[in-house]
PDB file of N, CA, C and O in Angstrom:
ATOM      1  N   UNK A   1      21.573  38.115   0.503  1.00  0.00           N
ATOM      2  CA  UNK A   1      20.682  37.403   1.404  1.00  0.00           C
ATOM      3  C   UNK A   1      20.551  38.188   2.696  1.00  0.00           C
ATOM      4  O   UNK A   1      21.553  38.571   3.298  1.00  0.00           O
ATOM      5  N   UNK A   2      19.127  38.465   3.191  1.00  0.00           N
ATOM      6  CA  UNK A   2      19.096  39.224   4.061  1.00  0.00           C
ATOM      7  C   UNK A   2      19.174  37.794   5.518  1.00  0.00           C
ATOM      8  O   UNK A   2      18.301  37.010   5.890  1.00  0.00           O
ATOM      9  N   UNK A   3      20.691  38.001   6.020  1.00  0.00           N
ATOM     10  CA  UNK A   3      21.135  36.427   6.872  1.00  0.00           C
ATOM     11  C   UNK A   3      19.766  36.236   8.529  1.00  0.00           C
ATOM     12  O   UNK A   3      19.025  35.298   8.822  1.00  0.00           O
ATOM     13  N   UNK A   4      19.961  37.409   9.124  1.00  0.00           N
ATOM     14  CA  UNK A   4      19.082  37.510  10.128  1.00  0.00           C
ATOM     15  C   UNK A   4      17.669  36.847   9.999  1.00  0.00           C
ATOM     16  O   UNK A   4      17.388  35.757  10.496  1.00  0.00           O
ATOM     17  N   UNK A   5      16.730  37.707   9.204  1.00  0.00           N
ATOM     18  CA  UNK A   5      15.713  36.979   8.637  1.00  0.00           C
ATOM     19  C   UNK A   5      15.617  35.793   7.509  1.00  0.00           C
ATOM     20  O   UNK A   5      14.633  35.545   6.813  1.00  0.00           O
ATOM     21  N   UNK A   6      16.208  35.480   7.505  1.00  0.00           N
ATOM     22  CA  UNK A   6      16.623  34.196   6.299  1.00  0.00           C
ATOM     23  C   UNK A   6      16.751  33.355   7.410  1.00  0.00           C
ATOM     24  O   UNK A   6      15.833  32.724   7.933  1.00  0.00           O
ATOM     25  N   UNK A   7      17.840  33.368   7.725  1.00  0.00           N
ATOM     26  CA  UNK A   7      18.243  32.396   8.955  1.00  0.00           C
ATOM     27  C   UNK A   7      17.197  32.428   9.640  1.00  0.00           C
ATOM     28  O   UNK A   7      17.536  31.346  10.119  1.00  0.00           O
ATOM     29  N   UNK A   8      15.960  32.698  10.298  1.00  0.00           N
ATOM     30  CA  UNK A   8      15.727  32.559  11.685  1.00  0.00           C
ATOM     31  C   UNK A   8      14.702  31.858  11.019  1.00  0.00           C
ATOM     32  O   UNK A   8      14.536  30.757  11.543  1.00  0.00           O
ATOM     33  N   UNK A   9      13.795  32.114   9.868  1.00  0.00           N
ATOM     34  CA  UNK A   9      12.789  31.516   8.994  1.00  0.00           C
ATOM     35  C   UNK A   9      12.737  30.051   9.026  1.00  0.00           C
ATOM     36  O   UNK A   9      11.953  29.190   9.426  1.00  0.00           O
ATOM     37  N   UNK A  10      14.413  30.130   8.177  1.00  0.00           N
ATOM     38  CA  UNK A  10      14.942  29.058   8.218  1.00  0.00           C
ATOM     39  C   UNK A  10      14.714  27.418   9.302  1.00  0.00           C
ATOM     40  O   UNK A  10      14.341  26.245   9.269  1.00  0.00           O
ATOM     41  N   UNK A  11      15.368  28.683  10.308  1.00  0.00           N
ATOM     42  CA  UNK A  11      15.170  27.696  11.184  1.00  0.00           C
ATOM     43  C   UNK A  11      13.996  27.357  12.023  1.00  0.00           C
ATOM     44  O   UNK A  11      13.591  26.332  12.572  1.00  0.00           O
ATOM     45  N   UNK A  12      13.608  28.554  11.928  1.00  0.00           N
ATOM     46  CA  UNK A  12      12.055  28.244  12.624  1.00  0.00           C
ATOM     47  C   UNK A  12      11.454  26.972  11.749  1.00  0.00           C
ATOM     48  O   UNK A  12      11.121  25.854  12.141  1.00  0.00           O
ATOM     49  N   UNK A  13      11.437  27.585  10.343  1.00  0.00           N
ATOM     50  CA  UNK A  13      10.777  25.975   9.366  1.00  0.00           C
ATOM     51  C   UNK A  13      11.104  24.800  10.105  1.00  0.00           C
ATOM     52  O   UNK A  13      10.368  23.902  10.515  1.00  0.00           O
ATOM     53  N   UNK A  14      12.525  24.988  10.219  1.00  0.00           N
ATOM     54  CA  UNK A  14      12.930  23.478  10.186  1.00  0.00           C
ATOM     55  C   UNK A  14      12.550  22.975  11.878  1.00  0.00           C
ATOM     56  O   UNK A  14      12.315  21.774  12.013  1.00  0.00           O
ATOM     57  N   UNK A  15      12.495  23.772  13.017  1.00  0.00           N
ATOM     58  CA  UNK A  15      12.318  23.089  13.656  1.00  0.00           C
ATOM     59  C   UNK A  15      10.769  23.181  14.116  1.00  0.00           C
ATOM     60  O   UNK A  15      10.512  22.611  15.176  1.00  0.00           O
ATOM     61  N   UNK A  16       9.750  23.802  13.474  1.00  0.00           N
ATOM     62  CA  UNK A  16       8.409  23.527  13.581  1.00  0.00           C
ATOM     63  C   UNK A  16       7.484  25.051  14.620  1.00  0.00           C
ATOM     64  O   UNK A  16       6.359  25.150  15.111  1.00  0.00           O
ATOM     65  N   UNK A  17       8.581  25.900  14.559  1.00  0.00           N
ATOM     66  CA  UNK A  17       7.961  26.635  15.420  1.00  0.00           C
ATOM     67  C   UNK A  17       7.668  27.959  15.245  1.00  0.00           C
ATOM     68  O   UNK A  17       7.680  27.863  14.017  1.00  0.00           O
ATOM     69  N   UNK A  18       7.364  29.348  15.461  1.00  0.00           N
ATOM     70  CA  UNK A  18       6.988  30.415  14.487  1.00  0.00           C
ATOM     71  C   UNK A  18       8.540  31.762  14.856  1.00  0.00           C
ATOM     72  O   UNK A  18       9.080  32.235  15.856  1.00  0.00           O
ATOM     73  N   UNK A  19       8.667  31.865  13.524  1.00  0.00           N
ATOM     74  CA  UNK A  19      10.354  32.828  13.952  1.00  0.00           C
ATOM     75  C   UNK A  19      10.454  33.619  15.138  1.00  0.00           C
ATOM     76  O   UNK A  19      11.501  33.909  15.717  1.00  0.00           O
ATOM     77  N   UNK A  20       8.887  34.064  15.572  1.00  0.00           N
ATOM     78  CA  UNK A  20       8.905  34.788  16.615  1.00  0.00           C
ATOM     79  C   UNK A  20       9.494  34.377  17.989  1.00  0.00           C
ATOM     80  O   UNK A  20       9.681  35.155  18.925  1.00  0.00           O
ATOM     81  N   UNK A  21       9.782  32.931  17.982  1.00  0.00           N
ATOM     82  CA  UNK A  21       9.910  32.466  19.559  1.00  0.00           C
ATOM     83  C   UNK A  21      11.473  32.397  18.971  1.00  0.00           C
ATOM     84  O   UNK A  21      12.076  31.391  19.345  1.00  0.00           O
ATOM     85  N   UNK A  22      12.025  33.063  18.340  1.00  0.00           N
ATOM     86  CA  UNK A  22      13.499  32.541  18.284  1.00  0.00           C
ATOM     87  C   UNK A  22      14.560  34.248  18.529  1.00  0.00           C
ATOM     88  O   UNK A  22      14.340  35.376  18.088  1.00  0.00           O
ATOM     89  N   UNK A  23      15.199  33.945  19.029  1.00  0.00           N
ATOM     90  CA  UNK A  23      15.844  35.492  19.201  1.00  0.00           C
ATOM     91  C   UNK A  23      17.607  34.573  19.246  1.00  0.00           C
ATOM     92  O   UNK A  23      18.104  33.492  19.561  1.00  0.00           O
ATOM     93  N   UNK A  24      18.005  36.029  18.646  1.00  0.00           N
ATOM     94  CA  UNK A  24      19.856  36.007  18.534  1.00  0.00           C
ATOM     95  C   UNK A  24      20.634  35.327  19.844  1.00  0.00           C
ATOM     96  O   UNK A  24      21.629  34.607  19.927  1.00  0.00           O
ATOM     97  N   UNK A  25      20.003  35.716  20.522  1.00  0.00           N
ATOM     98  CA  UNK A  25      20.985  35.148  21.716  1.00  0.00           C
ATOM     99  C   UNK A  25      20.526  33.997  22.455  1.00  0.00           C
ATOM    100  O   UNK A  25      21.141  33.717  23.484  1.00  0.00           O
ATOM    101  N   UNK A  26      19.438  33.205  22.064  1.00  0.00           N
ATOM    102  CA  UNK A  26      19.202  31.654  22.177  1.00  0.00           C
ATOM    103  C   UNK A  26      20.490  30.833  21.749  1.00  0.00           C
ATOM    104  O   UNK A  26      21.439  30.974  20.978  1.00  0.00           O
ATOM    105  N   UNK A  27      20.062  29.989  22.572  1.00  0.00           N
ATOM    106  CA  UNK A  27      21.719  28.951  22.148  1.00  0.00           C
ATOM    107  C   UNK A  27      21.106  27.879  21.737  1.00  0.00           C
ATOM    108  O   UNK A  27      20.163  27.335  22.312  1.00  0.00           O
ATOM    109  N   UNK A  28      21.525  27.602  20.916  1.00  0.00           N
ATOM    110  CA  UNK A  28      21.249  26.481  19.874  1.00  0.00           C
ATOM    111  C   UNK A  28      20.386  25.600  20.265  1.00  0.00           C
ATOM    112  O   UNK A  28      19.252  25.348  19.857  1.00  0.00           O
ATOM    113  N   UNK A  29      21.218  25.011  21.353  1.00  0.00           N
ATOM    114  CA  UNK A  29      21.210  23.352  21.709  1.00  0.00           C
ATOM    115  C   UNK A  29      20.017  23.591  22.717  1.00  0.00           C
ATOM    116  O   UNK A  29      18.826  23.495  22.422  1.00  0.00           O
ATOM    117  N   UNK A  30      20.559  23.936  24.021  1.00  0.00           N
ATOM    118  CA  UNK A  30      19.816  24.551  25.704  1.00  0.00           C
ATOM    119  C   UNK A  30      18.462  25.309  24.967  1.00  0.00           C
ATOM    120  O   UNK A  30      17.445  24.626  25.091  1.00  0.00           O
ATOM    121  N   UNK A  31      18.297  26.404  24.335  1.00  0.00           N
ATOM    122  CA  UNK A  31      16.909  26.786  24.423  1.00  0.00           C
ATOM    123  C   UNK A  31      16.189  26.189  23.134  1.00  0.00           C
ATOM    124  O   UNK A  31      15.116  25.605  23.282  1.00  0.00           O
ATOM    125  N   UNK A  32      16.668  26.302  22.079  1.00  0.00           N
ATOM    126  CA  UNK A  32      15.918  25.381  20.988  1.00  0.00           C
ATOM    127  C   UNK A  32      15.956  23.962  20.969  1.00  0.00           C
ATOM    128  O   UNK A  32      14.970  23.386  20.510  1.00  0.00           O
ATOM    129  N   UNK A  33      16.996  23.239  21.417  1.00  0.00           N
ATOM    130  CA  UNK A  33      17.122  21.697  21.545  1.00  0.00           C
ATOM    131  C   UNK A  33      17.258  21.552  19.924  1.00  0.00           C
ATOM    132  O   UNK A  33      16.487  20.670  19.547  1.00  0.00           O
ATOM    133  N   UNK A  34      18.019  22.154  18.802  1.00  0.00           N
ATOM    134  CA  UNK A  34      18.801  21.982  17.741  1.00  0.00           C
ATOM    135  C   UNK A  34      19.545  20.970  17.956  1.00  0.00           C
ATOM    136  O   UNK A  34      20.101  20.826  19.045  1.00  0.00           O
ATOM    137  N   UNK A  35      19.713  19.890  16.715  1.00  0.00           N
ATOM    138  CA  UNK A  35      20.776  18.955  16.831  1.00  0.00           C
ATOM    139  C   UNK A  35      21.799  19.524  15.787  1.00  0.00           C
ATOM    140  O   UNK A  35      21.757  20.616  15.219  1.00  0.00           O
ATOM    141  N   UNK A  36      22.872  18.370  15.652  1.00  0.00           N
ATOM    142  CA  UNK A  36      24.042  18.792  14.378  1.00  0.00           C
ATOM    143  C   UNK A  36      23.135  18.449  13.025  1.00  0.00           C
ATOM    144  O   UNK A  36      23.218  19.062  11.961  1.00  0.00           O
ATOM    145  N   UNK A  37      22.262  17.344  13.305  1.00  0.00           N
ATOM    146  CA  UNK A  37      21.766  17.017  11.709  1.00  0.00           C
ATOM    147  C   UNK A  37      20.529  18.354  11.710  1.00  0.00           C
ATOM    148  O   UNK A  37      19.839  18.407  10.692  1.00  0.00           O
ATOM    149  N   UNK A  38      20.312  19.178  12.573  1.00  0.00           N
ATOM    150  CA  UNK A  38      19.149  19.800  12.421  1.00  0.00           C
ATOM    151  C   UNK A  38      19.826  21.050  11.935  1.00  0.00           C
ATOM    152  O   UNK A  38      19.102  21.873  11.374  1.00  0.00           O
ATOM    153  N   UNK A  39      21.211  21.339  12.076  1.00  0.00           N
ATOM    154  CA  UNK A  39      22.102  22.397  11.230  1.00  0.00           C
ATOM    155  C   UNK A  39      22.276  21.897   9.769  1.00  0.00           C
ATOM    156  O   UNK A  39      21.952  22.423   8.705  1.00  0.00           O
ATOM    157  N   UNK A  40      22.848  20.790  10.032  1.00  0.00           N
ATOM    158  CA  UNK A  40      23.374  20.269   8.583  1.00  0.00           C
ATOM    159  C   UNK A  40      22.011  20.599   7.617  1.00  0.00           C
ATOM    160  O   UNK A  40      22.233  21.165   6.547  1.00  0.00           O
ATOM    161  N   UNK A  41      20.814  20.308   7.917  1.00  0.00           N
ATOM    162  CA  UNK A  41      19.458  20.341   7.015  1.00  0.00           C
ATOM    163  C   UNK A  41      19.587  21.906   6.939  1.00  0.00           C
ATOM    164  O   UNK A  41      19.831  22.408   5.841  1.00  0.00           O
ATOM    165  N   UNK A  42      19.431  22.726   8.079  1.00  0.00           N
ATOM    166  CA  UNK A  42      19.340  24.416   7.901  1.00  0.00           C
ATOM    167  C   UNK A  42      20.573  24.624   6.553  1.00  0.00           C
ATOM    168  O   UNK A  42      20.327  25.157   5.470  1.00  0.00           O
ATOM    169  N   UNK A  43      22.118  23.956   7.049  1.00  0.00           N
ATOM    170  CA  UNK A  43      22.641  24.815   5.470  1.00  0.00           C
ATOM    171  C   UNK A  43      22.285  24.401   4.580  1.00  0.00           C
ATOM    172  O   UNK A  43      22.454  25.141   3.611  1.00  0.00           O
ATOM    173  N   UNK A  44      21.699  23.245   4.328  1.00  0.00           N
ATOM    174  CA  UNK A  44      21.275  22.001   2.929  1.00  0.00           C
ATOM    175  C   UNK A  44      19.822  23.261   2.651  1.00  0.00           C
ATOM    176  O   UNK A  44      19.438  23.282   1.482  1.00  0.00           O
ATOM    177  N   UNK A  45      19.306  23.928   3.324  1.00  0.00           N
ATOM    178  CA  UNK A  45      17.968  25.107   2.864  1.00  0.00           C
ATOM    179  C   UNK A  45      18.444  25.866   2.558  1.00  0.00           C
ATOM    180  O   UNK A  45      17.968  26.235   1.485  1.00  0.00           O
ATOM    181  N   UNK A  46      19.570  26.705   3.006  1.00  0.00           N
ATOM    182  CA  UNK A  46      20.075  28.064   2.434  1.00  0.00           C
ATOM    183  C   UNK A  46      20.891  27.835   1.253  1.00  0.00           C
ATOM    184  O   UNK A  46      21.437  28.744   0.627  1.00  0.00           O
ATOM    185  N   UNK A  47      20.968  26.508   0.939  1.00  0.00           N
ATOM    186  CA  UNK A  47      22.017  26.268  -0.088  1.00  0.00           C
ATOM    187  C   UNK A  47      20.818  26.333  -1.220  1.00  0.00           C
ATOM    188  O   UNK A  47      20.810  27.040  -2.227  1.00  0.00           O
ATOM    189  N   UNK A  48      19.972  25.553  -0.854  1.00  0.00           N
ATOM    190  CA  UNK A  48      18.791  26.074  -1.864  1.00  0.00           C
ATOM    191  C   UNK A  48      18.489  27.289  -2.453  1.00  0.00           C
ATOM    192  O   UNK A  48      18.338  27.606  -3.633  1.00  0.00           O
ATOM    193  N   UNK A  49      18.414  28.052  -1.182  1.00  0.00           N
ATOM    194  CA  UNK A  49      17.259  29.905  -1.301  1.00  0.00           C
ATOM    195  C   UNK A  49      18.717  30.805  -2.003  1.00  0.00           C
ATOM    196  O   UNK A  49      18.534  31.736  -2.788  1.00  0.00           O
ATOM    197  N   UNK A  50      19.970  30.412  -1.630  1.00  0.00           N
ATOM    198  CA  UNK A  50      21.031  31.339  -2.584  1.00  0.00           C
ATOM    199  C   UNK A  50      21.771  30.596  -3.156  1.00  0.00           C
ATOM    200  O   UNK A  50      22.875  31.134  -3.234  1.00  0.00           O
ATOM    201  N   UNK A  51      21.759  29.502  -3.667  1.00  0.00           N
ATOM    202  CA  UNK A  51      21.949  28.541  -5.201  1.00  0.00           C
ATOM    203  C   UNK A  51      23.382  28.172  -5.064  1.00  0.00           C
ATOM    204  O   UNK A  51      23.920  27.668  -6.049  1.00  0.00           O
ATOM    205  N   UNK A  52      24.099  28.358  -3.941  1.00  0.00           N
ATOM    206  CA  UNK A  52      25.448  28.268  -3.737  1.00  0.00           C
ATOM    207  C   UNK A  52      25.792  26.909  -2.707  1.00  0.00           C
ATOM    208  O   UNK A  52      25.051  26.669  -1.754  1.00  0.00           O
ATOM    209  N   UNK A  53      26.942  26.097  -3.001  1.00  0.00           N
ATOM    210  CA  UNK A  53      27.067  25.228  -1.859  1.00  0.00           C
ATOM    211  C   UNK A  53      27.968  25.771  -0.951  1.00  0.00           C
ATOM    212  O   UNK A  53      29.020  26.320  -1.279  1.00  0.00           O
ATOM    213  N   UNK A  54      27.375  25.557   0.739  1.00  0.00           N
ATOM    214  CA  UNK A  54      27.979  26.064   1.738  1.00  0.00           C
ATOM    215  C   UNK A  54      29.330  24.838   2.179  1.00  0.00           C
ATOM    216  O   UNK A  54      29.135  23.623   2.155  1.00  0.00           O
ATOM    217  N   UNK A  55      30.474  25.392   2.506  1.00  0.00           N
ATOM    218  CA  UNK A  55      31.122  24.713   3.493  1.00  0.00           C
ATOM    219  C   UNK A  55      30.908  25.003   4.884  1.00  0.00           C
ATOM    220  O   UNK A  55      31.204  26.033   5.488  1.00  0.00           O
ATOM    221  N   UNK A  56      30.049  23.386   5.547  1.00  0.00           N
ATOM    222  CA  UNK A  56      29.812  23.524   6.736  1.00  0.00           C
ATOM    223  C   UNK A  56      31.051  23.716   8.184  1.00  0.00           C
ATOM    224  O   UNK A  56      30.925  24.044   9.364  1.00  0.00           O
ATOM    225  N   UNK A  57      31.915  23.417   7.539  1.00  0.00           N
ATOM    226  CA  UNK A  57      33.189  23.344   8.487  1.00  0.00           C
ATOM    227  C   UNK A  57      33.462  24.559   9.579  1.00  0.00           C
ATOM    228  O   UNK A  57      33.629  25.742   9.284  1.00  0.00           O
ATOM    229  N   UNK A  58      33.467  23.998  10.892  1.00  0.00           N
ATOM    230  CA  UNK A  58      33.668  25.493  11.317  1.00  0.00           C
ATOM    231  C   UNK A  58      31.672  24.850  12.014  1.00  0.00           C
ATOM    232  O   UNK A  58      31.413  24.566  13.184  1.00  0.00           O
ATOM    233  N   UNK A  59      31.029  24.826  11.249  1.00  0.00           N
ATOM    234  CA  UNK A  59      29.678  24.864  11.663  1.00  0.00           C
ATOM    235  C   UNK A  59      28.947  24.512  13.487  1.00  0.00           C
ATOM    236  O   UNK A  59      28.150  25.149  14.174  1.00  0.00           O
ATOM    237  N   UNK A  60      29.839  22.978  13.767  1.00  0.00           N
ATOM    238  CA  UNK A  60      29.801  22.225  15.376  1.00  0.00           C
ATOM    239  C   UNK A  60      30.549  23.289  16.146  1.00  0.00           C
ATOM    240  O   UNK A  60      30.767  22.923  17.301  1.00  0.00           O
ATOM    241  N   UNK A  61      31.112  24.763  15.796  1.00  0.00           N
ATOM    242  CA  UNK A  61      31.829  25.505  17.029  1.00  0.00           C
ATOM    243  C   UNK A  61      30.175  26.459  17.315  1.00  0.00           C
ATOM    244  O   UNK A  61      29.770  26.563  18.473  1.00  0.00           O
ATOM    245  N   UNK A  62      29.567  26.928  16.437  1.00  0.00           N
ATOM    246  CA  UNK A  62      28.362  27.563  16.361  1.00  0.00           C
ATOM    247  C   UNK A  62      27.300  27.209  18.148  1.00  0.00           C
ATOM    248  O   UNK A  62      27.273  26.332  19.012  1.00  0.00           O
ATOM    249  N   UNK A  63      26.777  28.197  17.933  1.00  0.00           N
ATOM    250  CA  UNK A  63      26.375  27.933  19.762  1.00  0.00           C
ATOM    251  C   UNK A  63      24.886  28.421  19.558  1.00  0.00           C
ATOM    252  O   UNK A  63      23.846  27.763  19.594  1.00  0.00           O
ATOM    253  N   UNK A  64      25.100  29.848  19.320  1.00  0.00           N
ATOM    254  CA  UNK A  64      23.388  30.679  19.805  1.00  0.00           C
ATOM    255  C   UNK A  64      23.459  30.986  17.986  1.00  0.00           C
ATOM    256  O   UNK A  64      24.312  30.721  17.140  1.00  0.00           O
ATOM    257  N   UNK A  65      21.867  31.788  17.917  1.00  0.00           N
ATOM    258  CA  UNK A  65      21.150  31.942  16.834  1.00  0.00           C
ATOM    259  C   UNK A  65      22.517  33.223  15.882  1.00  0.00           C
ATOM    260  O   UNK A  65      22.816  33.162  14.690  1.00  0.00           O
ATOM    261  N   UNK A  66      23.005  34.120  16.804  1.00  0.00           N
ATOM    262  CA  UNK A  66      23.789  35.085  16.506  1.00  0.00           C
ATOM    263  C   UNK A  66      24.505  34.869  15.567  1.00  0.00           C
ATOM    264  O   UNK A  66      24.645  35.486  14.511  1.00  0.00           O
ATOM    265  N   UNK A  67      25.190  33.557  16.130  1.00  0.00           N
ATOM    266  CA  UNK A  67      26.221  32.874  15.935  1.00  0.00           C
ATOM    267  C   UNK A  67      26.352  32.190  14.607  1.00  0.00           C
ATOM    268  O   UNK A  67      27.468  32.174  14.089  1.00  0.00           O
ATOM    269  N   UNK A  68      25.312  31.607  13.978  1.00  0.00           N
ATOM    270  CA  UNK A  68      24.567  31.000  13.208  1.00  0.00           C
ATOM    271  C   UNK A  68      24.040  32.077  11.941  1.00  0.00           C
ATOM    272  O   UNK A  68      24.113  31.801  10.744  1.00  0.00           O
ATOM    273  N   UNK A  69      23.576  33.174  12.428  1.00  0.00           N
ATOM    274  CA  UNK A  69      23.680  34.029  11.127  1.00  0.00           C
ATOM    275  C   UNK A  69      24.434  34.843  10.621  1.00  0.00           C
ATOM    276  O   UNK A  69      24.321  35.536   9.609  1.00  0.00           O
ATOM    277  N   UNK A  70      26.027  34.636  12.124  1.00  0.00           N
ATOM    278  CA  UNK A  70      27.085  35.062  11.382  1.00  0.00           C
ATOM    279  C   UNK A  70      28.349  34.169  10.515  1.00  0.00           C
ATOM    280  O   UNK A  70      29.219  34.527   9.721  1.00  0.00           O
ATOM    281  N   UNK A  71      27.911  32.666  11.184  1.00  0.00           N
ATOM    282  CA  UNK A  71      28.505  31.508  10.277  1.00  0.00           C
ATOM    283  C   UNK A  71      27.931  32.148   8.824  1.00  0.00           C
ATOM    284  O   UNK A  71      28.540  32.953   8.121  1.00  0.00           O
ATOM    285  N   UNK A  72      26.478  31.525   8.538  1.00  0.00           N
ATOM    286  CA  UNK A  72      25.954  31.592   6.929  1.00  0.00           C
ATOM    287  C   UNK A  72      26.060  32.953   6.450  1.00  0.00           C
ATOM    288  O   UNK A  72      25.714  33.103   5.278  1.00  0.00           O
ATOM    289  N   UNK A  73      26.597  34.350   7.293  1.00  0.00           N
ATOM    290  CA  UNK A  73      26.439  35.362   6.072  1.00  0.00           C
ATOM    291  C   UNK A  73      27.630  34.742   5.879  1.00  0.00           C
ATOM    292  O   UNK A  73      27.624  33.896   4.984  1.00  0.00           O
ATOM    293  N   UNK A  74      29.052  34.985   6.685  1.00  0.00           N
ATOM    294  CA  UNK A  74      30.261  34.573   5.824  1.00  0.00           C
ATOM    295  C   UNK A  74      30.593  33.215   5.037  1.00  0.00           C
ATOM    296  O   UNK A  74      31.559  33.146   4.277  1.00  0.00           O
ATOM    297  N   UNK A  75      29.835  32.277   5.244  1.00  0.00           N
ATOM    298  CA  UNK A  75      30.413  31.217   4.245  1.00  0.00           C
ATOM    299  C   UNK A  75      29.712  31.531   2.969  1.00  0.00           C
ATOM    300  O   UNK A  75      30.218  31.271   1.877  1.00  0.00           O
ATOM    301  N   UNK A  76      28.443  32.140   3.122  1.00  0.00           N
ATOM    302  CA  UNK A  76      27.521  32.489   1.263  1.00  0.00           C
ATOM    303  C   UNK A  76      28.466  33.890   0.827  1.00  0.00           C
ATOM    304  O   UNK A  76      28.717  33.889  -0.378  1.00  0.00           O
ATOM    305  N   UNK A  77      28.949  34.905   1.470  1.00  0.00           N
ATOM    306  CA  UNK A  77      29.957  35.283   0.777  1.00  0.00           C
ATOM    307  C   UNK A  77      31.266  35.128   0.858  1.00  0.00           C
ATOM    308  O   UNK A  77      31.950  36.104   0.552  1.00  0.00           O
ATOM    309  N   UNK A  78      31.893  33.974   1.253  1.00  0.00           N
ATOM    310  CA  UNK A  78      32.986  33.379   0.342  1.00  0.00           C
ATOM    311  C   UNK A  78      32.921  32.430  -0.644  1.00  0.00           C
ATOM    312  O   UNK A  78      33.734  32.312  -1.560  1.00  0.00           O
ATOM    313  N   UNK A  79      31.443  31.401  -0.354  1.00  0.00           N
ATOM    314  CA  UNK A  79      31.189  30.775  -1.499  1.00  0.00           C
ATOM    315  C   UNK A  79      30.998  31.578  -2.961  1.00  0.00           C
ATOM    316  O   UNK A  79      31.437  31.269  -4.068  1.00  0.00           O
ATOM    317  N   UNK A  80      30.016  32.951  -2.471  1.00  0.00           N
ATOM    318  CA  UNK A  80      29.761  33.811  -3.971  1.00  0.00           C
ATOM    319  C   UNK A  80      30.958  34.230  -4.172  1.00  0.00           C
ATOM    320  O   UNK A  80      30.915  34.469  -5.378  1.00  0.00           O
ATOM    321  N   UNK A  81      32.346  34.573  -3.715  1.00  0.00           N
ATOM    322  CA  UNK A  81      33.345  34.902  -3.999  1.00  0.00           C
ATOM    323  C   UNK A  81      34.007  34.320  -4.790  1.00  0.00           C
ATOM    324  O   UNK A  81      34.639  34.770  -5.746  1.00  0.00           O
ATOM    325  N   UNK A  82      33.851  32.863  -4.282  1.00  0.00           N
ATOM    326  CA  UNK A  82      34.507  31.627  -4.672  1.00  0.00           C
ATOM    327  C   UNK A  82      34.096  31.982  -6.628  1.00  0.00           C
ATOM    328  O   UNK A  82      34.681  32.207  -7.687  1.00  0.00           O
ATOM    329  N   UNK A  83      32.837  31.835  -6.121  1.00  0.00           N
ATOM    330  CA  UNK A  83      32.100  31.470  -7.369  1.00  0.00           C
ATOM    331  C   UNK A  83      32.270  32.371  -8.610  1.00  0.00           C
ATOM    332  O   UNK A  83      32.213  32.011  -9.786  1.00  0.00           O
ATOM    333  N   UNK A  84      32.570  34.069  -7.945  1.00  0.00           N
ATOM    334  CA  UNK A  84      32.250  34.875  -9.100  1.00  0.00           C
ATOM    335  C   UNK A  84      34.714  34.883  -9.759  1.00  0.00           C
ATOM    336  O   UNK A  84      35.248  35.550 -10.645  1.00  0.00           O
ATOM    337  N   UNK A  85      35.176  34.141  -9.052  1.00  0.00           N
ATOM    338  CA  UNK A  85      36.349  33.813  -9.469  1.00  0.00           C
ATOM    339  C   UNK A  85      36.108  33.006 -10.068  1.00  0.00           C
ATOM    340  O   UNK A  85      36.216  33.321 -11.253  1.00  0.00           O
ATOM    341  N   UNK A  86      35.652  31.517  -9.857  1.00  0.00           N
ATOM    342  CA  UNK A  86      35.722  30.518 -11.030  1.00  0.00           C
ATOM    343  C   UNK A  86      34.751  30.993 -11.984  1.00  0.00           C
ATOM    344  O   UNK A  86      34.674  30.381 -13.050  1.00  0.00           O
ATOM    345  N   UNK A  87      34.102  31.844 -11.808  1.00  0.00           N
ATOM    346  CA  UNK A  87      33.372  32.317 -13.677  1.00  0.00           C
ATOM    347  C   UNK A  87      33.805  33.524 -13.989  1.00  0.00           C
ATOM    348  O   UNK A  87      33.138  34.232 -14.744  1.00  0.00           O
ATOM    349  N   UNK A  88      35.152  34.005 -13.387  1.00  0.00           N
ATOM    350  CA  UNK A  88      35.979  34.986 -14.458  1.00  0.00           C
ATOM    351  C   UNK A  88      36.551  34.194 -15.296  1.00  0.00           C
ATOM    352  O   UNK A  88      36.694  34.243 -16.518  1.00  0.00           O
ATOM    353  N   UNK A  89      36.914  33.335 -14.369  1.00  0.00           N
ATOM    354  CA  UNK A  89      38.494  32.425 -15.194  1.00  0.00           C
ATOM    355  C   UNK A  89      38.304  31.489 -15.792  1.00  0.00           C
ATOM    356  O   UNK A  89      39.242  30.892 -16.320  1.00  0.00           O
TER     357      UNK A  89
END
């Protein structure tokens, strides 16, 4: 998953506005006005686009956009980690 552009898509979808007005070092809350349920929906989309379920935990410390596409690269690869262990075994 390419996380940067995935993520910002993402979130642009979800909160109605075009990826362009969104940059890495926006903070969540203060320049986008993101809520927690407006994260919870962003991982409930990426859980879609890479077929894996995310653990959000860890997610409410998340602040700016940066931050956010470095949460979802690492939880989609420990989930695919997760995953490509329970279908060795």
């Amino acid at each position: 998953m390419r996380s940067t552009l995935s993520i910002v898509h993402v979130l642009a979808r979800r909160l109605g506005r075009p990826p362009s007005t969104i940059h890495p070092r926006h903070d969540l809350v203060r320049d986008l006005g993101v809520t927690a349920v407006d994260l919870v929906l962003v991982a409930l989309d990426i859980e879609k686009v890479v077929g894996i379920d995310i653990d959000v935990e860890g997610l409410d410390a998340v602040r700016t956009v940066s931050q956010l596409e470095r949460f979802f690269a690492a939880a989609v690869a420990r989930a695919s980690e997760t995953r490509v262990c329970l279908d060795v075994a």
